[in-house]
N, C-alpha and C positions, 0 to 999 in steps of 0.2 A: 280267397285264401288269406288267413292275418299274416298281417306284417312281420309280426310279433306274437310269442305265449303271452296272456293274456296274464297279470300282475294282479293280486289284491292287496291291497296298501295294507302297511300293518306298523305299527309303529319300530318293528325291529326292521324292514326294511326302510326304514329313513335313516336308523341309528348306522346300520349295515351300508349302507349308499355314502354316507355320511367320512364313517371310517374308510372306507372301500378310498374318496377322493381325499382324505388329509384335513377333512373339516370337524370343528364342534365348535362348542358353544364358547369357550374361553376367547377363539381368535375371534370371534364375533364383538365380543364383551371389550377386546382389548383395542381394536379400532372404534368400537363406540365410547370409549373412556372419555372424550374430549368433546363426546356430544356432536353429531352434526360432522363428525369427522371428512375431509375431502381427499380423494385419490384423482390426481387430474391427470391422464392418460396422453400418451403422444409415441409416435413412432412404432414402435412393437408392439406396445401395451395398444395403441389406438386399434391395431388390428384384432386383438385380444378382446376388445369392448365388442368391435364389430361382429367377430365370430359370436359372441356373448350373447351379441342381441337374433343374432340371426336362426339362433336357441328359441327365444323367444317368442318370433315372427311366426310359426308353425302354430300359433296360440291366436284365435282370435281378435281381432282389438275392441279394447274395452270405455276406448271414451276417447278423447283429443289428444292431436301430438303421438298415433302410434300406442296408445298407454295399454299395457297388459301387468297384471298383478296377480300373486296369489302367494300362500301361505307355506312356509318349510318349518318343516322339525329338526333341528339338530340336535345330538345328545351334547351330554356335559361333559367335559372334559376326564378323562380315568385320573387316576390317580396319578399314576406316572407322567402323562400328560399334563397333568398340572402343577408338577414342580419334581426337584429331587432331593426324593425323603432323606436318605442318608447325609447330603448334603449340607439340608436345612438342620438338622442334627449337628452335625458339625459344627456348624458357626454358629448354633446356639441358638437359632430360631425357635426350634423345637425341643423338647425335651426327651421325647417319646416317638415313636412310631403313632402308638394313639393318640395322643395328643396334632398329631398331623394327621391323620383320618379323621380326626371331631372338627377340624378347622377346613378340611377338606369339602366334608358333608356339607357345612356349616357355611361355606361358601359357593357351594351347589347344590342349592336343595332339591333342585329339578332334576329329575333322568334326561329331561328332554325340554329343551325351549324352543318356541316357537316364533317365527320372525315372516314381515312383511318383505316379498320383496317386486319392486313395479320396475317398467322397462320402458322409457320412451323416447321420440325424437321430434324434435324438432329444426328443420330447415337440416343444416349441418349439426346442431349442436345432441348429442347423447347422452343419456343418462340411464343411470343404473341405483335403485335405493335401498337400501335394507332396513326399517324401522323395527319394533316390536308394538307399534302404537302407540306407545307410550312417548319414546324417543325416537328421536333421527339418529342411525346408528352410523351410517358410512354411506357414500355417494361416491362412485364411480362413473366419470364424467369424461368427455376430452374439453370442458370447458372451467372455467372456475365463476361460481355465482357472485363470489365475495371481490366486491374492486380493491385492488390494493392488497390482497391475502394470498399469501401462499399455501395452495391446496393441498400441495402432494408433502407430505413430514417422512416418505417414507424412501429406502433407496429403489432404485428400479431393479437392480435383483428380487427383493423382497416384494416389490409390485409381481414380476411377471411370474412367480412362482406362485403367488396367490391366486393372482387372474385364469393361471391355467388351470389350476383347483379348482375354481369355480366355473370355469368353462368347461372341465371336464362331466361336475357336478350337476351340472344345469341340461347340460347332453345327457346326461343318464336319466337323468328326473323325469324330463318336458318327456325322452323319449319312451318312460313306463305312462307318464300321463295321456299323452295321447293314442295308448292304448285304449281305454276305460275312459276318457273324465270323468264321466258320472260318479264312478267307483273313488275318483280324485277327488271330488268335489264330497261325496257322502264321508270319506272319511274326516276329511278337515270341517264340516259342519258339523259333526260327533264328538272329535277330540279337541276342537280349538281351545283353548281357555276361556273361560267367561270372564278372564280381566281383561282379554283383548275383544273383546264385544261391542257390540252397541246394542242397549235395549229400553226399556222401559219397563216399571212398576208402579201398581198403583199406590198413593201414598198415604191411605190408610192401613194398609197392608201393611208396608215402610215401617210405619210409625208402631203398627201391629208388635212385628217383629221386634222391633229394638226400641223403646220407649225412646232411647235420648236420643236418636234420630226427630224427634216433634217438637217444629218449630212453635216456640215460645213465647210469649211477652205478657209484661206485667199486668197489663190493663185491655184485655184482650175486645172485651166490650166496646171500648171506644175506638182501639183501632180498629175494628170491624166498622165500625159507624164512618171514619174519618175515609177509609175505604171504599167503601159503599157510596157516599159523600162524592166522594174523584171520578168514581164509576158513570155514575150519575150525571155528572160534569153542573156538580153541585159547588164551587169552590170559592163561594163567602164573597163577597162585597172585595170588589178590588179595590186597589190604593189609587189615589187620583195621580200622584209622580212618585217617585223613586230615588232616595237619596242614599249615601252611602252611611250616613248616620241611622237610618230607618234599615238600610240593610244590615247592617251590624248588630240589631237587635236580635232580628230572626235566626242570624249566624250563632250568635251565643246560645240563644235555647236551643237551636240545633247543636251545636258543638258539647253545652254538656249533656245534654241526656246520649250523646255518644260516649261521652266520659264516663255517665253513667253505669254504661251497659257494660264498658270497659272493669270497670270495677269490680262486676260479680264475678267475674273471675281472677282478677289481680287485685287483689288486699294491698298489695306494695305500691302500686302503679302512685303517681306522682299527680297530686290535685294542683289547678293552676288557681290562683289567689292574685288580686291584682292589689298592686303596691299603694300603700295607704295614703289619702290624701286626692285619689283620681275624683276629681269634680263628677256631681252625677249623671250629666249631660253629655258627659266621654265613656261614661264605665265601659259602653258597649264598642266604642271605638276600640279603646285600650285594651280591652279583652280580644277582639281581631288581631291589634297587633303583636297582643302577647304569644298568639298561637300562630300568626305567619311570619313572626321578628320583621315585620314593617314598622311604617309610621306614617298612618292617611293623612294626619292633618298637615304633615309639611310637606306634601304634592297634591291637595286636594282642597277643595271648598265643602265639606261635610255635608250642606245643604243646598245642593247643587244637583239637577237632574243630569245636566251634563256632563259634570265633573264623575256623576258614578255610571255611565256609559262609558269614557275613558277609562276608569275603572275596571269594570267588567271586564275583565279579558283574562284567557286562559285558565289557570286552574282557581280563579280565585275563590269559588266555593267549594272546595272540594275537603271534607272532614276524611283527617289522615290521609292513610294513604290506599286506601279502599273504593276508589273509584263513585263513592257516596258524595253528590254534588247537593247545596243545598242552592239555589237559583233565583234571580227575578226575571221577570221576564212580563213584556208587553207584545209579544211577541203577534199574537191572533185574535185579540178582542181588545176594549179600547179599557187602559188601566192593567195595574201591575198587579201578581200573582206572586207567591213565592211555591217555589217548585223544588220538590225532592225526587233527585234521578239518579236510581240505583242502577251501577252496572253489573256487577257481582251477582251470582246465584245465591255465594257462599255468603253473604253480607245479608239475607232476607230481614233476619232477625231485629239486626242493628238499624237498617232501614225502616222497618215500621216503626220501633219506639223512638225514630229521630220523628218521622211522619207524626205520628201521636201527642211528641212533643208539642209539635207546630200547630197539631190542630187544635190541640186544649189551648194555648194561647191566640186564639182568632184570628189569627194570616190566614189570608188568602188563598188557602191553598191548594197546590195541585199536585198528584202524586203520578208519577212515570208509574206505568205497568201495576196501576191498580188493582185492575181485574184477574190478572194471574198471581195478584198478593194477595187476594181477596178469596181465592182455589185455594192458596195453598195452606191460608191460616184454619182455612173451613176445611180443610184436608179432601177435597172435591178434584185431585190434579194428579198431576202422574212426576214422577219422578225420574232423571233420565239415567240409565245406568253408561259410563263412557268408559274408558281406560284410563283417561287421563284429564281431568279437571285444572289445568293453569289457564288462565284467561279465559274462563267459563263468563260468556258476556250473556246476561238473560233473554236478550233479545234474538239466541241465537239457533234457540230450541223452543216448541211447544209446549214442554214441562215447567213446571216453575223453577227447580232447582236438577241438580246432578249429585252423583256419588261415585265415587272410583270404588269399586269392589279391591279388596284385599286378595292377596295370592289364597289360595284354599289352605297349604303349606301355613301360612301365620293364623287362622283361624284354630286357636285355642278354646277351651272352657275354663278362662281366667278371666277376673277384672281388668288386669291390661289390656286384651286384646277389645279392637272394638265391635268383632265378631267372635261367636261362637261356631263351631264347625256346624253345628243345625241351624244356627239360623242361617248362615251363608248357604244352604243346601237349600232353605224355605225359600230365601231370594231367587235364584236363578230358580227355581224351581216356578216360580211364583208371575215369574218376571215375562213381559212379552219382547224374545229376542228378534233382532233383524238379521235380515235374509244376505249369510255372506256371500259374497262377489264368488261366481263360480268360471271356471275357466272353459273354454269350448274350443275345438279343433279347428282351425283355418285351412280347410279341405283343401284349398286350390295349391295351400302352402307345401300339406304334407303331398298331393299326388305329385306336384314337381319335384320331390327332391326320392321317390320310388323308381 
């Protein structure tokens, strides 16, 4: 006999669940305002967590530490719930009644958003997360991560009226879930967003679809050769020693052909000119330190292998501020190389015509991650589609580069937007998605509590 009438998900039973416990998507939006928000839990509330997780526990575990996760729909805030009309009238905020429904719209575009949220322990310590993958929205802890931070910004009234909301919410949910998961799991692999995704496309396809997605450069001939070149582990006649005066050369032709590339797109941008009169034996010194406000020659011997091993240290090759290192290095074979090492996905471009630069001038050279720049220019690679591209490091996916898809909502048929509603439909359409995280019934959990 079931436990339960048997539930199929629908997106007005989450909106309906939702409201039923006192939730939507504003109080969500308003503890993730500060990013990473913390709720550090004690006494009443700790019991609140633990009831919370004990929700949870009925759910299989899905990796280390206890970890169970899966995805909820909240609706948007109504109207009323999001502020009051007459009110905002009043003081002038508003003009109109419509004019606070176009601002209302306008600040929830969604009926419905959707949020991560994971559950796990470790020894004593608990935690509770709610992301939208993009961001870390709020964490519900009895611990605090940050040393010296205070967690909790909020009073414990407002804690345990929240906490209960969500323990009542999490009770009704887990307990329609563990009717069906299947039924749980087919509906969130249907409806999810494909901005909260992970996937892949191929990137001709990519480049298909929206031309100015194709990566570019001037002289595409030779970087393909200078490539190929690195692949090969073809990399010139190395230097017999290494000086800080010999590295300064290589610096500057690195440093402007990044200027360069800078340029096509800022007309305004600021050309650096060294001050007249530099002997021409320093230009390239002077030019170092015009772009790091140093001054080698008074803590250094210029011609000096040793003095540029001292040298060497921390950022001192790195153009801007783009994780674009340009390097020497003796590092594996006997004699100096100079080495460009991109970390950046989004930088591919800038990186080859710095690489280009170096290799029409006959350095040494060695390129980091040749081969998957050598895919991507020949358009032979796949492109990763994420949610969220900040510190996209290349070395950290099998694609050459990434793309954060746009909400479907800002996909226009205008020059502004950088998708059209078809072509965002061609992408995921197009695109091979990963298989999300499905949740499954911890049998031993649910027969003891029957």
């Amino acid at each position: 006999m079931e436990r339960h009438k048997k539930t199929i998900f629908t997106r007005h039973l989450f909106i309906d669940l939702a409201k039923e416990c006192g939730l939507n998507a504003a109080i969500f939006e308003q503890l993730g305002s500060g990013r990473d928000t913390e709720i550090v839990v004690d006494n009443d509330t700790l019991k609140m967590l633990v009831k919370l997780q004990e929700q949870f526990a009925q759910l299989e575990e899905m990796g280390d530490n206890e970890y169970r996760g899966f995805y909820i729909e909240l609706p948007r805030p109504t109207q009323e719930e999001w502020g009051d009309c007459e009110a905002s009238i009043a003081d002038g905020e508003y003009e109109s009644t419509e004019e606070y429904l176009r601002d209302w719209e306008l600040s929830n575009p969604r009926e419905t958003v959707w949020y991560h949220v994971s559950s796990a322990r470790y020894r004593e310590n608990r935690t509770i997360q709610f992301t939208d993958r993009k961001h870390s929205y709020f964490t519900i802890a009895n611990y605090s991560r940050y040393i010296n931070r205070v967690g909790n910004n909020f009073p414990n009234e407002w804690q345990r009226d929240f906490l209960a909301k969500l323990t009542l919410y999490f009770h009704k949910l887990i307990d329609t879930i563990i009717q069906d998961p299947e039924e749980f799991n087919d509906y969130v692999a249907n409806h999810l967003p494909y901005q909260q995704r992970d996937g892949k496309i191929a990137r001709k396809e990519f480049n298909r679809i929206e031309p100015r997605f194709k990566i570019e450069v001037e002289d595409e001939t030779t970087a393909i050769k200078a490539l190929e070149d690195s692949v090969c582990k073809n990399f010139g006649r190395p230097l017999d020693t290494m000086t800080i005066r010999s590295y300064c050369k290589y610096y500057r032709i690195a440093h402007e052909a990044y200027g360069r590339y800078f340029e096509r797109f800022d007309t305004t941008r600021k050309i650096r000119t060294l001050p007249n009169g530099v002997p021409l034996e320093l230009q390239d010194v002077a030019y170092y330190n015009m772009v790091k406000f140093c001054d080698l020659q008074d803590k250094y011997a210029l011609d000096s292998e040793t003095d540029f091993n001292k040298f060497a240290s921390d950022h001192y090759g790195e153009l801007g501020l783009l994780r674009l290192n340009i390097l020497a290095s003796d590092f594996d074979s006997p004699g100096w190389r100079i080495i460009v090492s991109n970390s950046y996905s989004a930088y591919v471009d800038v990186a080859v015509e710095v690489a280009t630069a170096l290799y029409k001038s006959g350095a040494p050279l060695e390129i980091h991650d040749a081969a998957k720049l050598l895919r991507i220019l020949k358009e032979k690679d796949h492109v990763k589609l994420i949610p969220y591209t900040f510190h996209d490091y290349m070395g950290h996916h099998e694609e050459g580069t990434v793309y954060q898809l746009p909400w479907e909502y800002e996909c226009m048929d205008s020059e502004e937007n950088v998708l059209s509603l078809k072509q965002y439909h061609d992408i995921i359409s197009l695109a091979e998605w990963d298989e999300i995280e499905k949740v499954n019934i911890d049998k031993n959990e649910v027969v003891s509590k029957l």
